[in-house]
N, C-alpha and C positions, 0 to 999 in steps of 0.2 A: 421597647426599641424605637428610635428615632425611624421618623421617615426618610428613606433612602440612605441608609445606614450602608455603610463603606460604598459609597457612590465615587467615582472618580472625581478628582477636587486637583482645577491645576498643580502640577508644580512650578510656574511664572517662566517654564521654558519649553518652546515649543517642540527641541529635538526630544528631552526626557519625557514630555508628554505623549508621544509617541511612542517611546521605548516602553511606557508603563499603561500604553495603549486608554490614557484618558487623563492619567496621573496619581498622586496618591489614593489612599484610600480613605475618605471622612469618617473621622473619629476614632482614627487610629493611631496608631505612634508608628514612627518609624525612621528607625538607625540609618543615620550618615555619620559613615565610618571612613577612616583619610590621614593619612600623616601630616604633621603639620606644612600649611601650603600646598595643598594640594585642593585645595577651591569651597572648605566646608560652608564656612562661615558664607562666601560671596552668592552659592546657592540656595542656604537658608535665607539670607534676605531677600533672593528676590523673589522666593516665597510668599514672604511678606508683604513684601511690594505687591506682590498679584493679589495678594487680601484685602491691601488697603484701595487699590483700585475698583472694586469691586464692593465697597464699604463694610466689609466685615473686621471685627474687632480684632489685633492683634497684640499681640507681645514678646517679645526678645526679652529672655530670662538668662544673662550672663554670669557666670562663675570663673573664665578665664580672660577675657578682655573685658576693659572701662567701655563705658559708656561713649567716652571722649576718640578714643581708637574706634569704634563701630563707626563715628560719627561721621571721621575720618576717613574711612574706607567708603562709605557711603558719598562724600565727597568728592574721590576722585573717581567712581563710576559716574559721576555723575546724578546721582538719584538725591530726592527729597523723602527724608525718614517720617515727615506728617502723617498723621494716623498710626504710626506703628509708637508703642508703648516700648520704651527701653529700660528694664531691670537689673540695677545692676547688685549683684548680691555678692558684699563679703565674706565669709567666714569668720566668726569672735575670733578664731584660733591666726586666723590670715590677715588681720588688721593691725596696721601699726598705730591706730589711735587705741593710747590705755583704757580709754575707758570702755572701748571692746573686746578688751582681752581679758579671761577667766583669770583671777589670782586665787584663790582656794581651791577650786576643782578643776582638773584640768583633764577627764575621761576622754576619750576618743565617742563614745558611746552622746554624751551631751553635746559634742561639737558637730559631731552626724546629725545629729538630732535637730535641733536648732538650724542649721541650714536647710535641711528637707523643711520644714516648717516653714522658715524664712517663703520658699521657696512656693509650697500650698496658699498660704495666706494672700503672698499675689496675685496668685491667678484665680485664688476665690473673688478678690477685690476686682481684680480687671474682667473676670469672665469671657476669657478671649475665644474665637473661633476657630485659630490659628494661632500654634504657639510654637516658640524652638526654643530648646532648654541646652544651653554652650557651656560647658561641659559634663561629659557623665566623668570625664577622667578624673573632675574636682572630689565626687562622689566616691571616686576608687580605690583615691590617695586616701580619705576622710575613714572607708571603711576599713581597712589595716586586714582584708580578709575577703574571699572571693564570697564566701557565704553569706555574709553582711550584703555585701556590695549586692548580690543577686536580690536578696528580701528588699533591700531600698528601692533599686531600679523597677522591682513589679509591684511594689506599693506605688511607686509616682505611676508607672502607666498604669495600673487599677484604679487610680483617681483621675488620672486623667479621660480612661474609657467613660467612667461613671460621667462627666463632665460634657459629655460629648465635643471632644477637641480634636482637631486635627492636631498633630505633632511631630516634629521635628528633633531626633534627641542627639545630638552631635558627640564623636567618640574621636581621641585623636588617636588611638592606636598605641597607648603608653605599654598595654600591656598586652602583649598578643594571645597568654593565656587565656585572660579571660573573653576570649570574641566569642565562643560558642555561648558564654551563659546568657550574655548579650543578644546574639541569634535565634536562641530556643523563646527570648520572651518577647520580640520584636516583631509585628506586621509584618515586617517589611525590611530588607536590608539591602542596602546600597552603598558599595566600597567606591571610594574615590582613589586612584593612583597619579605620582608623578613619577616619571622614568626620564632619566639624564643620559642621555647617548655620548659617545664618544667624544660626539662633534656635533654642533647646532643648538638651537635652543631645546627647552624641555619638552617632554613629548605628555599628554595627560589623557587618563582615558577612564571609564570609569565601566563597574559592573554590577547591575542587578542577581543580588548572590540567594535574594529571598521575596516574595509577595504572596502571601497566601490568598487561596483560590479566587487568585485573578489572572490572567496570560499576560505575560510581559514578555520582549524580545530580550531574548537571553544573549550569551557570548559578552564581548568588549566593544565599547564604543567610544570614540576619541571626540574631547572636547578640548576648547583653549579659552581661556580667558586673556579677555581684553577690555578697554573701559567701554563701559555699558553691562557689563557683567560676563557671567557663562555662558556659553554658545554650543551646545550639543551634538552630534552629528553622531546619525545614529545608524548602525549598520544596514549598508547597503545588500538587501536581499531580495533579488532580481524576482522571484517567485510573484513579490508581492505587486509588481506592476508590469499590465501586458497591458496591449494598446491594439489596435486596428489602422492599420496603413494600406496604402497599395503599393503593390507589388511592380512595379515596377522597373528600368534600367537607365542608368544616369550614364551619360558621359563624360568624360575626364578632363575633356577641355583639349585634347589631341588626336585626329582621325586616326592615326597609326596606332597609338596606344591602345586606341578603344577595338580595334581591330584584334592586337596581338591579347586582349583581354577579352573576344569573343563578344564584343560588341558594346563593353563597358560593367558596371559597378552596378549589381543588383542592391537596391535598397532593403536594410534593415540586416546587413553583413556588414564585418570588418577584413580591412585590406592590410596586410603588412607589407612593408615596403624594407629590405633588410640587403645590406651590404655595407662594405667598409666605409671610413669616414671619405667625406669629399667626393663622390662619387654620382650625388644629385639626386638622394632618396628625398630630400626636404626641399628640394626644386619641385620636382613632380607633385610633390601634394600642394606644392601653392598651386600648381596650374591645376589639379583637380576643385583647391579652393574657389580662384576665380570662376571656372566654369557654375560652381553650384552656386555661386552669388551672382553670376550672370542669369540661372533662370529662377533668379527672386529666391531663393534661398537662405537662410540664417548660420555661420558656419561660430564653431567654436575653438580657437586653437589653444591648446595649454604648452607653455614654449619655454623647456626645463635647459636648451640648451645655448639658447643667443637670444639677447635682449628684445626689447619690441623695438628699439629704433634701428638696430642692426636688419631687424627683416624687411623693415618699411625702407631702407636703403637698398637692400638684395634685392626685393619684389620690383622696387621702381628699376635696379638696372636689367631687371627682366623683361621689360614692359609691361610691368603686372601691377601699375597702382591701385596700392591698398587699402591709400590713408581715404578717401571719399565715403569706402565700404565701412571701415572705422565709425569714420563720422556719422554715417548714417543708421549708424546701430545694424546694419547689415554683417559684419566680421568682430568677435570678440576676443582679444589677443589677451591671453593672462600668462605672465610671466611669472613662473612658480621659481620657488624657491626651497632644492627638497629637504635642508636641512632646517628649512622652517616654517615646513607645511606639512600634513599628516596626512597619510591615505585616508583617514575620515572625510578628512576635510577637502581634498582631490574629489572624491568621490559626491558630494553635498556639495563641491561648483559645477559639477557635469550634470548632477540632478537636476539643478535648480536652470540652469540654460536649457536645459530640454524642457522641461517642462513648466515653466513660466517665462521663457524669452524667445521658445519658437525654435531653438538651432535643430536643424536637420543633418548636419554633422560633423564632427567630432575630429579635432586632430592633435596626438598625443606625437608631438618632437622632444625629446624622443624616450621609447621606454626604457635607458640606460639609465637617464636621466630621473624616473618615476622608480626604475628600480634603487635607486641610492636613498630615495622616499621609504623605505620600507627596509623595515628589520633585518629579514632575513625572506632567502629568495623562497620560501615554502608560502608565505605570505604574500609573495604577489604572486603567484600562479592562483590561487584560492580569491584574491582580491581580481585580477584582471579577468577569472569565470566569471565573477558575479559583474562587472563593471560591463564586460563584454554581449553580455547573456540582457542585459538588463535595456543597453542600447539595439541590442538587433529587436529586441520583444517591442522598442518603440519606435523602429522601422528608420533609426538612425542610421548613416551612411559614415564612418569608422577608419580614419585610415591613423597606424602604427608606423612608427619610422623606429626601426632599431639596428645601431650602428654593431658589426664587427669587429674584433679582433685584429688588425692585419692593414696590410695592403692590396698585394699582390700574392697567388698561391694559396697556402692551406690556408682558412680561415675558422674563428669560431666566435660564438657572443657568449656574454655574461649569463643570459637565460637564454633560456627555450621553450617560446610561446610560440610557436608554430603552429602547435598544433590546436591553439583554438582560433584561430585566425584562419576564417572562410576563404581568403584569395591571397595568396602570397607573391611578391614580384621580388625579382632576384635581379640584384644590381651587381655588375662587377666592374675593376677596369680592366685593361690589360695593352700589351704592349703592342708597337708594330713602326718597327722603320726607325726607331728613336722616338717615336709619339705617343702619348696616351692616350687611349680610347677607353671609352665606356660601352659595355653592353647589358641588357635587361631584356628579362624572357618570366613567363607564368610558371612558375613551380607548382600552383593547387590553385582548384576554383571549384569550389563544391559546389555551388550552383548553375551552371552551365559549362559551356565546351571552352576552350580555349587553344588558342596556338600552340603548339611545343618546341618554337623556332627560336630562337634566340639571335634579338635585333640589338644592330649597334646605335647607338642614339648620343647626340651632343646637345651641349647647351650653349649658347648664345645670348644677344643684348635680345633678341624675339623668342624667347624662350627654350622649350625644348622641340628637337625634330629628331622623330624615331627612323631609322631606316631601313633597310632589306634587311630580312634573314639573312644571317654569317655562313651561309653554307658552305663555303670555300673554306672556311676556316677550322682549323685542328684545333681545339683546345685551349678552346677562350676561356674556359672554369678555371684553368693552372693558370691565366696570366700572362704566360709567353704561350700565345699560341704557334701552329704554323700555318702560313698561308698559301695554298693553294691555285689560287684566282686571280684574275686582273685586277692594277690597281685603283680602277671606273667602278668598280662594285661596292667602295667605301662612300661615306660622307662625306662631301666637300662642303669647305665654308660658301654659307649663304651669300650669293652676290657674285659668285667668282665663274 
């Protein structure tokens, strides 16, 4: 037995190496299985790539694309194929040159044959450290019988173990019958999927269905390719990262707010901020933003619902200039797009800002907007526990904007994440005299005390300004309320 026999051996991707907790296994083989386009080929190479970096010997052994196509693809990622050996291997029976095609015998039995051989005799000559063998489907078609097919595939891996090679054996899924025979003789098996939505671009994700006694993170994990190759993102589970912060209470950037919030924002909670459109749930979080970039803080905004020059226009007619914080890598505005970004991928920008660029916290406008991100709503309540769960354990500061249903009167939203969301604030408008007003009051704050009053508040060119508890007032939740009180006990405009 080799020394350090199935030791974890890159696979040239940082999210899969993770998932497979080091990477493959050396001197193993192992099935990458995938319909066609769905990223087989682009992850074997840069397999490769990661061997040939590291100078060990490689080989790409083809049976379904040229030489000249790999070359190609290789091209437009970007990459240089030096060091890596490319084999490109006909079939006598698959060649239009005559002098490779059998005229007397013409067996299935010798055509199989002759290729697995073809096939040995390179890799006895290259003696590689690392090999991917594209296609077993060529193998499949060649066997005319799953029993066949099973004896060739554990003859190449039997010589390949004897060999001590790492291996890569690429399936495109021609025949769905046979995946178990495949499973039962494979290390290792790793399905690759693409899923086509309604609307948007493709969505691709991929799952570890096999590793023998090694731990790998199980479930689905969304990856996308782009040039430079596969990009992994590998499910986010909150369990595996806690942190040490202090405990502390931030303020909002408003005396009154902070007041009707019992004195502000404990760190390492999320806030939802939730009422109908237009109503100034996504004001208030800029003025909680500027505040935490005022005491040197690093914020993150992910903004699914207006552009970033739309908000750097809002913010300035706030008096809330943004763009300086911008510049100075202090505020990072990412403008998603959910038909072409994946909850993986959502999740692996919020990672990577916390925990290599500092942000202390997090603002998601809005979750209507991250829910359209996402399948089906069972998958974001399971996705925002683990997302939510994951920023409070790193003593991030969280604030949720999810708009309503409605205007005025009964109201309701697309989800219902209330219930993991630590401090909830409740925005509505409602009428009076011919005029609209806004009011917002604490609905929950699992961390400390809070008001139970319900303040009317407006916004202006100086932002926002919270005002008296509505105690005069009947029935500000329905919209039309009635008013009881004099008309001294409203907000007037600033100045007057």
């Amino acid at each position: 037995m080799p020394e350090h026999d199935a030791a974890a051996v890159s696979t040239g991707l940082v999210g899969l190496d993770h998932i497979l907790v080091g990477g493959y296994a050396s001197h193993r083989s192992h099935l990458i299985e995938g319909r066609p386009g769905s990223g087989k080929t682009t992850l074997a190479m840069q397999f490769l790539l990661d061997g040939a970096r590291r100078g060990e010997r490689c080989l790409y052994i083809t049976l379904s694309e040229s030489r000249r196509e790999l070359l190609n693809v290789a091209e437009r990622h970007g990459w240089s194929l030096d060091g890596i050996t490319i084999c490109e291997l006909v079939a006598p029976e698959l060649s239009l040159d005559p002098s490779q095609q059998q005229t007397l015998v013409h067996t299935s039995d010798l055509e199989l044959g002759e290729t697995v051989r073809m096939a040995i005799a390179e890799i006895e000559r290259e003696k590689p450290q690392r090999l991917v063998f594209d296609s077993l489907s060529e193998i499949r078609l060649l066997s005319q019988g799953s029993l066949r097919y099973r004896r060739q595939v554990y003859a190449l891996r039997s010589f390949l173990l004897i060999q001590n090679i790492t291996a890569l054996l690429l399936d495109d899924l021609t025949a769905e019958a046979d995946d178990l025979n495949l499973h039962s003789l494979s290390h290792a098996v790793i399905r690759l999927e693409q899923l086509a939505p309604l609307y948007g671009g493709e969505r691709r994700r991929l799952r570890v269905i096999k590793m023998r006694a090694i731990p790998f993170r199980g479930g689905y994990h969304d990856y996308v390719i782009r040039r430079g190759g596969l990009t992994v993102f590998p499910r986010l589970v909150a369990a595996e990262h806690r942190a040490t912060f202090s405990d502390d209470r931030c303020g909002t950037g408003n005396a009154e707010l902070d007041q009707l919030l019992g004195g502000g924002i404990d760190r390492g909670t999320s806030t939802m901020l939730i009422g109908p459109s237009g109503v100034g749930k996504s004001t208030v979080a800029l003025t909680g933003v500027t505040a935490a970039i005022a005491r040197g803080e690093k914020v993150l905004m992910l903004s699914f619902d207006e552009t970033t020059s739309v908000l750097r226009r809002r913010a300035s007619g706030l008096s809330m200039p943004i763009d300086d914080a911008i510049a100075a890598g202090a505020l990072y505005v990412e403008q998603i797009d959910p038909a072409e970004v994946s909850p993986g991928e959502l999740s692996d920008m919020v990672q990577n800002a916390v925990e290599h660029r500092g942000v202390t916290m997090v603002v998601i406008d809005s979750l209507t907007g991250y829910h359209n991100a996402m399948p089906e709503e069972n998958y974001l309540l399971l996705q925002m526990h683990e997302l939510l769960t994951y920023l409070n354990q790193q003593g991030v500061l969280t604030l949720l904007i999810l708009a309503q249903h409605g205007m005025i009167g009964t109201m309701s939203a697309s989800v219902d994440l209330t219930y993991l969301s630590d401090t909830v604030l409740l925005f509505r408008a409602f009428e009076d005299e011919g005029r609209l007003r806004r009011a917002i009051s604490v609905v929950k704050k699992r961390t400390g005390s809070h008001e139970n009053t319900i303040r009317e508040f407006r916004i202006d060119a100086q932002g926002i300004c919270v005002g008296e508890p509505l105690s005069l007032f009947r029935g500000v939740m329905t919209g039309v309320p009635k008013y009881e009180g004099e008309r001294s006990s409203l907000l007037q405009t600033r100045g007057s």
